[in-house]
C-alpha positions as a printed Julia matrix, in Angstrom:
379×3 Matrix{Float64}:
   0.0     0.0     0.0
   1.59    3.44   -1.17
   1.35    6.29    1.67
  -1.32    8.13   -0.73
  -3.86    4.9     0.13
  -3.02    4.46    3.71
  -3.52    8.22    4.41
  -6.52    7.81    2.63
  -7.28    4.39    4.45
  -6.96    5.96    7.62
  -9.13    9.55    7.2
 -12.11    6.86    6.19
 -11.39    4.91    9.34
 -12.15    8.44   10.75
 -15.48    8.74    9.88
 -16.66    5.17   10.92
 -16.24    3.26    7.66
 -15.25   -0.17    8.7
 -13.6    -1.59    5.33
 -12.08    0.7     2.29
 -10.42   -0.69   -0.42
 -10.16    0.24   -4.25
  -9.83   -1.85   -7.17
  -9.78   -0.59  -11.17
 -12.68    0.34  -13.25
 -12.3    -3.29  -15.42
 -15.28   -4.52  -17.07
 -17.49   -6.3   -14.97
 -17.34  -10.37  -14.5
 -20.44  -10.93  -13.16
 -22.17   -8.52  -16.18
 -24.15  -11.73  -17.51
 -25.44  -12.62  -14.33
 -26.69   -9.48  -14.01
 -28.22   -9.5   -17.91
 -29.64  -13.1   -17.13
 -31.57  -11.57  -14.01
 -32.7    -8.99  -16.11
 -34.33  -11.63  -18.9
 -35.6   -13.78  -16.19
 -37.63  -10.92  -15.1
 -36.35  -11.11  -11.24
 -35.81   -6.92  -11.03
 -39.78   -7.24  -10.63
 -41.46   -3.88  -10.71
 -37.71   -2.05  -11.2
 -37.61   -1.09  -14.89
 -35.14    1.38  -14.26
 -32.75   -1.58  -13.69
 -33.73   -3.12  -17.08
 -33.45   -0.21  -19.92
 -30.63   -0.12  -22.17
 -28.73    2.83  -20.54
 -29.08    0.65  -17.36
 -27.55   -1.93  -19.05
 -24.8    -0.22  -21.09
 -23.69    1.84  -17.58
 -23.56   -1.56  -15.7
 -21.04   -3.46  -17.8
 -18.03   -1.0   -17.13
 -17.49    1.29  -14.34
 -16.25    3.61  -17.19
 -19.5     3.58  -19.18
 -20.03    5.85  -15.85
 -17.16    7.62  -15.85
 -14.98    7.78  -18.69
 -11.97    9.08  -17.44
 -12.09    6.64  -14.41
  -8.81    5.08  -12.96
  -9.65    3.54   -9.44
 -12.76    3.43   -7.71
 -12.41    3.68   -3.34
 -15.01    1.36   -2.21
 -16.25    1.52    0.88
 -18.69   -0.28    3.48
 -20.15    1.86    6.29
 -21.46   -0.66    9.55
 -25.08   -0.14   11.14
 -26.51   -1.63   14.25
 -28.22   -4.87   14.13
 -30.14   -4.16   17.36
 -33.17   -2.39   17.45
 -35.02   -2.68   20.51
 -34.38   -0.92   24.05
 -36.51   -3.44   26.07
 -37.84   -6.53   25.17
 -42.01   -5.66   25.31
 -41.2    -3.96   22.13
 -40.27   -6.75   20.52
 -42.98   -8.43   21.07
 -46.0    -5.64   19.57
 -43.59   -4.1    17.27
 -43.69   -4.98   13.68
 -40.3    -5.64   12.01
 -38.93   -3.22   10.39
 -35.04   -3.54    8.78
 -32.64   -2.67   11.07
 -30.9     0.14    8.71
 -34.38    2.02    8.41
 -34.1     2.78   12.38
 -31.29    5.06   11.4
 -31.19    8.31    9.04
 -31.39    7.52    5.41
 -27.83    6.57    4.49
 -28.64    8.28    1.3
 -28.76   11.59    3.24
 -25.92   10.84    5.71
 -23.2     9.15    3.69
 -22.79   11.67    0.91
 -21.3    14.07    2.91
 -18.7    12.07    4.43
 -17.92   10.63    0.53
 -17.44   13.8    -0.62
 -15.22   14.98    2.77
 -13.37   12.25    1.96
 -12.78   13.44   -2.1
 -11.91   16.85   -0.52
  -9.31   15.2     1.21
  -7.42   13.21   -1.78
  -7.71   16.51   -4.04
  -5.6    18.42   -0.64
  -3.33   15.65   -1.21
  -2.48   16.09   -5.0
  -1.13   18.65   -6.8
  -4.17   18.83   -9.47
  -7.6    18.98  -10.36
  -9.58   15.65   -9.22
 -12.76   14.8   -11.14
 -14.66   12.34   -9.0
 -18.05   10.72   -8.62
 -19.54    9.41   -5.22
 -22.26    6.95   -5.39
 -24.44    4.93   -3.34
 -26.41    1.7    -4.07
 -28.38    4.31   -6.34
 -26.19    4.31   -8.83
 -25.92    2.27  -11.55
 -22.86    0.14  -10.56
 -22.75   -3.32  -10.38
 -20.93   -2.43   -6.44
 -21.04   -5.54   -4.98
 -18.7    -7.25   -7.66
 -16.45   -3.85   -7.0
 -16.72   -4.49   -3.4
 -15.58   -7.83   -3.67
 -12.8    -7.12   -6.61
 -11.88   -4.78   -3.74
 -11.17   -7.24   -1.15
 -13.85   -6.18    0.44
 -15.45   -9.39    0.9
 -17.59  -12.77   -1.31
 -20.6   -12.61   -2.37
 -23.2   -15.03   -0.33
 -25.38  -16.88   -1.11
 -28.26  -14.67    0.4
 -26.52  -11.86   -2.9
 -25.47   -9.8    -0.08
 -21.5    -9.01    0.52
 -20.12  -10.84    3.24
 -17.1   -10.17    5.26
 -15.55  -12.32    7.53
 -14.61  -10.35   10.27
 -17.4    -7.99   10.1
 -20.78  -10.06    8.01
 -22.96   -8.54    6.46
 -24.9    -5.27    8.24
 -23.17   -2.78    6.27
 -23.76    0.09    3.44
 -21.46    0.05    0.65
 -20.26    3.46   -1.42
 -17.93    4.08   -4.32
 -15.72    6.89   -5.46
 -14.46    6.86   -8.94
 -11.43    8.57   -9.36
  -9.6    10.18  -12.43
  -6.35    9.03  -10.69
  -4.51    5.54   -9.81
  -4.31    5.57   -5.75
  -2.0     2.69   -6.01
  -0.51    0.14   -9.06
  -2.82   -2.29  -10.3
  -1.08   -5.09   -9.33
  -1.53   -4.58   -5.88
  -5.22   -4.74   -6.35
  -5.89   -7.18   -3.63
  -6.9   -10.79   -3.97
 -10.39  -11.49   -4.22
 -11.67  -12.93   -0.78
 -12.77  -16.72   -0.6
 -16.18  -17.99   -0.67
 -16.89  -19.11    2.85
 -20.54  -19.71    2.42
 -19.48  -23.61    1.77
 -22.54  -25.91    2.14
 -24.14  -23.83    4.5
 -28.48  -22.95    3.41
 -29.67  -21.29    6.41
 -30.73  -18.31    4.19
 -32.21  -19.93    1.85
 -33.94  -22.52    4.46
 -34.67  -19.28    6.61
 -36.4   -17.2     3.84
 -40.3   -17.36    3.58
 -40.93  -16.66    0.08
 -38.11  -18.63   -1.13
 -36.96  -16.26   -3.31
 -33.12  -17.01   -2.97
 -31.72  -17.82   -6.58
 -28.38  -20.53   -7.0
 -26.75  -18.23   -8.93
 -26.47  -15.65   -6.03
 -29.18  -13.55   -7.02
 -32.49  -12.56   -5.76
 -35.88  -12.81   -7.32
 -37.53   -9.82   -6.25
 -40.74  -10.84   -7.37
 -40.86  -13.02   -4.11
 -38.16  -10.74   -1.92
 -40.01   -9.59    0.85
 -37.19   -6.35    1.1
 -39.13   -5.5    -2.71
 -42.72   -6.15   -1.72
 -42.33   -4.3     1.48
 -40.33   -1.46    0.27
 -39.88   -0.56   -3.82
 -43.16   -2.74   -4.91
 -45.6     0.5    -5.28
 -48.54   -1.9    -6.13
 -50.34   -4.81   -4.36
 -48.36   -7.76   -2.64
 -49.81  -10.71   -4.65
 -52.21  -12.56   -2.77
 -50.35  -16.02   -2.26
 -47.35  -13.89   -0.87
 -49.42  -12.06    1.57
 -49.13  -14.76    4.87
 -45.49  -14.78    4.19
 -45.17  -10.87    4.48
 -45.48  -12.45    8.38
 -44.62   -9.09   10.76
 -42.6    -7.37    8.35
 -43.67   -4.01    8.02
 -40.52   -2.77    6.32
 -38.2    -4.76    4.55
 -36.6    -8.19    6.13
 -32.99   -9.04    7.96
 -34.16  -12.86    8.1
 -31.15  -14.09    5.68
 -28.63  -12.04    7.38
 -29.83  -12.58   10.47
 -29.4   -16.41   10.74
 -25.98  -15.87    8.33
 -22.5   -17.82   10.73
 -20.56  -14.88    9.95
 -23.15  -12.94   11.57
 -22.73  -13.72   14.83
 -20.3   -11.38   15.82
 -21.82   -8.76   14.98
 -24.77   -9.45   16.52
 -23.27  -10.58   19.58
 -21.35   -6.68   19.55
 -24.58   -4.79   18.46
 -25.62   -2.71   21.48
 -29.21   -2.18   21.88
 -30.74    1.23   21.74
 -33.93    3.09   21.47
 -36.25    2.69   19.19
 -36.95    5.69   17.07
 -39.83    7.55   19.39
 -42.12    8.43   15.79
 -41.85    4.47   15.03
 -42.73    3.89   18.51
 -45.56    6.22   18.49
 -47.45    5.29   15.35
 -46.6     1.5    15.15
 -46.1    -0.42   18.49
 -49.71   -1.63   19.42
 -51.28    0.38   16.1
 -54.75    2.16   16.83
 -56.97    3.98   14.27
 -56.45    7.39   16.06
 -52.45    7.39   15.45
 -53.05    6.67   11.68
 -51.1     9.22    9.81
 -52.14   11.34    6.37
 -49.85   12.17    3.67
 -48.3    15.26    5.09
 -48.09   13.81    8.69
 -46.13   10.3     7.29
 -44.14   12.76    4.84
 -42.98   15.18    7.97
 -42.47   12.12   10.53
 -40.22   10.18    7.86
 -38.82   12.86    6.14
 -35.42   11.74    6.74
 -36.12    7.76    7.36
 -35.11    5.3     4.8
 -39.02    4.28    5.56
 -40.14    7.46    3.22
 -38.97    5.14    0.71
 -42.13    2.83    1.01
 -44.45    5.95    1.04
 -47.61    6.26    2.73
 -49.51    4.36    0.99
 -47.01    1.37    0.85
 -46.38    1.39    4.69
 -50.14    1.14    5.38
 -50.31   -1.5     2.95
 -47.78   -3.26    4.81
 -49.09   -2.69    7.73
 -52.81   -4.1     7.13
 -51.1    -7.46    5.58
 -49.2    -7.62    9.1
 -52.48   -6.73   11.19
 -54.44   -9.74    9.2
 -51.36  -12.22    9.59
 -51.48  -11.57   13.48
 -54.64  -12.92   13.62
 -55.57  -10.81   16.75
 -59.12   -9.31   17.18
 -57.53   -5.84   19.24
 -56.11   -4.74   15.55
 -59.55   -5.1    14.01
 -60.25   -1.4    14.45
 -57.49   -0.26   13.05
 -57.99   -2.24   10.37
 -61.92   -0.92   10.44
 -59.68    2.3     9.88
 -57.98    1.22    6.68
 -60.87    0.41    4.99
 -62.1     3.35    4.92
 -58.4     5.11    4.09
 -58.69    7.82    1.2
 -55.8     4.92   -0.77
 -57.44    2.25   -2.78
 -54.49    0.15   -1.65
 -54.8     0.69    1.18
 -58.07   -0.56    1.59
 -57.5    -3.3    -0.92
 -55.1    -5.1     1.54
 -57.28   -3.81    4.57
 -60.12   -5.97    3.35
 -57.93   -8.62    3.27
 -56.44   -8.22    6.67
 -60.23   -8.23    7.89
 -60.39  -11.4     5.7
 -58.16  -13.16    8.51
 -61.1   -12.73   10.99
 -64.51  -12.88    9.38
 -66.68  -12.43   12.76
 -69.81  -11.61   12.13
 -69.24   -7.82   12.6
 -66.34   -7.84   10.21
 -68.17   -9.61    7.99
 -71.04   -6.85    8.54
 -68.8    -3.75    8.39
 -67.37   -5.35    5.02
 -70.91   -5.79    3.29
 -71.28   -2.21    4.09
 -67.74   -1.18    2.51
 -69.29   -3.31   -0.61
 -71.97   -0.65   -1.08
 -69.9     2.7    -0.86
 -66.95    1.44   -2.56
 -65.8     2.83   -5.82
 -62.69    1.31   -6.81
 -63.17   -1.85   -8.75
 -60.03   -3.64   -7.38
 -61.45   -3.11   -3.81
 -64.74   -4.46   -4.57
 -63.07   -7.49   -5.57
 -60.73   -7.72   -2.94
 -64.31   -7.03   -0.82
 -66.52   -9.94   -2.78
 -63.28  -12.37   -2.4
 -63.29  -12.33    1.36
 -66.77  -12.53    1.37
 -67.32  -15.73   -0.21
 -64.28  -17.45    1.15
């Protein structure tokens, strides 16, 4: 390592990245992998991932950035434990254990661009850069691992062995070499081995053998970027999550330390407010959620997507306090939302649930409600 990288090294040490290493702006390996997801359909309701531009930027780092020469890639660690006391636990949803912190999105450009500030103070001329998050249109797990970063599992998600998985990865291409390329480091071994607890562990199944996901089935997508309905034989394995899913990480070996290290802290007090024990009165509208999340990774579901969620959740739990709220969502000004409401009541059918729906029947307007309505009602 030249002093330029270890200098470098050490100032993102300083801002609580736990691994940094850089590898060249080659053409990517695992490009047909990707292209084969693509054709299989698995990027779901993503078409951004799918168009040609997507496509062409994807197979080289440089179809980014022309001029690129390294890329810094970095992974930034968040806490795997949620809860401050166990009661909690037990009423509250689950809900991914990054989206109880700030949007990374919001907090980690700043530091990625600190961090570019620093190189350029360290050279004698002009830098062009480019800082990116999993936004971008990298392929930054194969980076991460050409990197040394770590393998890829089997769950798709990078894995290191001294620190798993609960990390956020970044990039920064550079228009200059921060060390010679063949001192790129040696790609990490696959130490998944014949382990399957994440794809045992996984409800939907959705856990490809070629190290991909299918995101029709991934419960992160129908919780979080799936803006429509969560198709009706995936509903009872949406289970309690109300926001994305740690399940294949969480029962990952090279987990263990890190959750054995996590320290527990408090629950965000706006999650804890509107969503542990849910009533009808602390139902939020559209500029309430947009105010209360502003800055949460769980904007990224919107309103309507988080009451979704939450309605699936209330049905699966299969317990007669959550039938007001659900009472609620029926009558929510989102057709989706009272779409999966209906079938949340659908869990229960009591006699007054059964009533309340054949009076829903008669006001309702939307024709994918009614039928969501006269399904339940002849089950």
């Amino acid at each position: 390592m030249n002093a330029l990288l270890e200098q470098v090294t050490t100032y993102c040490h300083s801002f609580g990245f736990s691994l940094v290493g850089f590898t060249t702006p080659a053409d990517m390996q695992f490009f047909p992998v990707y292209q084969k997801w693509i054709a299989d359909g698995c990027q779901a309701g993503m078409q951004y991932l799918a168009g040609e531009r997507a496509l062409f930027q994807r197979r080289s780092p440089r179809n980014v950035m022309p001029n690129c020469q390294s890329i810094l890639v970095l992974a930034y660690p968040y806490l795997t434990k949620i809860f401050s006391d166990q009661e909690a636990e037990e009423h509250f949803p689950s809900v991914a254990a990054y989206a109880c912190l700030e949007d990374y999105h919001l907090f980690l450009p700043p530091l990625l661009e600190k961090i570019v500030q620093f190189i350029q103070s360290q050279v004698a001329y002009p830098l062009q850069s480019r800082i990116l998050t999993d936004s971008g249109p990298l392929l930054e797990r194969e980076l991460a691992y050409r990197a040394g970063l770590g393998w890829i599992g089997k769950n798709s998600c990078l894995i290191n062995q001294e620190h798993g998985s609960f990390f956020f990865l970044a990039e920064i291409l550079l228009d200059m070499p921060l060390d010679e390329p063949e001192s790129n480091p040696a790609h990490p071994s696959d130490r998944c081995g014949t382990c399957q607890r994440c794809i045992d562990v996984c409800p939907t199944q959705c856990i490809r053998n070629d190290r991909t996901l299918d995101a029709r089935k991934c419960i992160s997508y129908l919780t979080i970027e799936n803006k429509g309905e969560i198709p009706l034989s995936l509903r009872p394995m949406i289970g309690e999550h109300l926001f994305g899913c740690d399940l294949c990480q969480q029962v990952c070996p090279w987990n263990r330390k890190a959750l054995a290290a996590s320290k527990k802290i408090a629950y965000l007090q706006f999650l804890l407010e509107y969503f542990y024990k849910p009533q009808p009165s602390r139902i939020l509208n559209e500029m309430e959620f947009n105010q209360k999340f502003h800055s949460s990774p769980i904007l990224r579901a919107k309103r309507r997507g988080l009451y979704r969620n939450l309605a699936v959740v209330l049905g699966n739990r299969k317990d007669p306090r959550y039938v007001p709220t659900l009472l609620a969502l029926l009558n929510d000004t989102d057709a989706l939302v009272r779409q999966h409401a209906a079938w949340g009541l659908g869990c229960f059918l009591s006699d007054i649930v059964r009533f309340r729906l054949q009076e829903a029947l008669q006001v309702e307007k939307d024709e994918t409600v009614l039928l969501e309505i006269k399904r339940v009602l002849t089950k």
